[in-house]
C-alpha positions as CSV (number, residue, x, y, z in Angstrom):
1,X,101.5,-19.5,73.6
2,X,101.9,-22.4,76.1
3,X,104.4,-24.0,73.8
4,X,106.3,-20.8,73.7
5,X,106.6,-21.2,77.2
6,X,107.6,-24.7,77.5
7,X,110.2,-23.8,74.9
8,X,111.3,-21.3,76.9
9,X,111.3,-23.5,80.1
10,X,113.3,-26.1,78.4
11,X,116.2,-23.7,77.4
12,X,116.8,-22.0,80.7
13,X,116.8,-25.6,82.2
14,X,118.8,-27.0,79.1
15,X,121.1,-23.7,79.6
16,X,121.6,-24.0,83.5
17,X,122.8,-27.4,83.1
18,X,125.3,-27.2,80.5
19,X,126.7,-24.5,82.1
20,X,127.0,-26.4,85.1
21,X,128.8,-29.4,83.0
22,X,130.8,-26.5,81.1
23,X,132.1,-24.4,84.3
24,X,130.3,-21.3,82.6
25,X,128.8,-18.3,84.7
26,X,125.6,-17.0,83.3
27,X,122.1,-15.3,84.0
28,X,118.5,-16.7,83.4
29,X,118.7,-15.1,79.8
30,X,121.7,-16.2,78.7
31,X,120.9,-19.4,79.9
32,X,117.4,-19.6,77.5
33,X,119.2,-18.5,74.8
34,X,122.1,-21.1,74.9
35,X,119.4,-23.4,75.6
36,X,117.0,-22.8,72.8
37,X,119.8,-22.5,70.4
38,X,121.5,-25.8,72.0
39,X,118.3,-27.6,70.9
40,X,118.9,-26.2,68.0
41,X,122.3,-27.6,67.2
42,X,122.0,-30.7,69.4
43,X,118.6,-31.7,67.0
44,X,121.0,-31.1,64.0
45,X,124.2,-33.1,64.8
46,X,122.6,-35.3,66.4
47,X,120.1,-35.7,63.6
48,X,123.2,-36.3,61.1
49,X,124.3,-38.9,63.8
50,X,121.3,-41.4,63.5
51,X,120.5,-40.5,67.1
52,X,116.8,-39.3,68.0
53,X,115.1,-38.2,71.9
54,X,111.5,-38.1,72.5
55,X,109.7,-36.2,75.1
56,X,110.3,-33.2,77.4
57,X,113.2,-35.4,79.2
58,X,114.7,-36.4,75.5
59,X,115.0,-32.8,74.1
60,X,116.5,-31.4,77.4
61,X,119.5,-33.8,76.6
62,X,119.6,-32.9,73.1
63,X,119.8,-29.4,74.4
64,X,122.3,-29.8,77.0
65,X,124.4,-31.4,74.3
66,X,124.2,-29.0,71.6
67,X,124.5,-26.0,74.2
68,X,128.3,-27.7,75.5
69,X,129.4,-28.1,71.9
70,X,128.5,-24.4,71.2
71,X,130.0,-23.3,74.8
72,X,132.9,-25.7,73.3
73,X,132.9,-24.2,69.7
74,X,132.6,-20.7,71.1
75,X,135.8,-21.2,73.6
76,X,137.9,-22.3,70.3
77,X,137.2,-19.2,68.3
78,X,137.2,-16.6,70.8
79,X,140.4,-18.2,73.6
């Protein structure tokens, strides 16, 4: 349960700051979910990349990258 919550945590903080970096408006939901599925991405490019983080810190930046690609991917397909 606790690490449901620091999951959850970690995405609305990962999700807030890549909208910030991305000029995007959003609420604390859509903020979690970019998040959670930004750590998603991020830990799979950067995976294929070579490139590993370690600790709270280190999967908040994989996060905030994989949440601006998908912002980025997302304003391709739907501009």
């Amino acid at each position: 349960m606790i690490n449901f919550l620091i999951s959850l945590v970690i995405g609305a903080i990962s999700g807030w700051l890549a909208g910030i970096l991305m000029g995007t408006k959003g609420g604390l939901i859509r903020n979690i979910i970019l998040g959670v599925l930004g750590g998603l991405v991020g830990g799979y490019v950067l995976g294929l990349l070579g490139v590993s983080f370690a600790g709270y810190i280190g999967t908040i930046i994989q996060s905030v990258i994989g949440a601006c690609l998908l912002v980025f991917v997302a304003r391709l397909i739907f501009k």
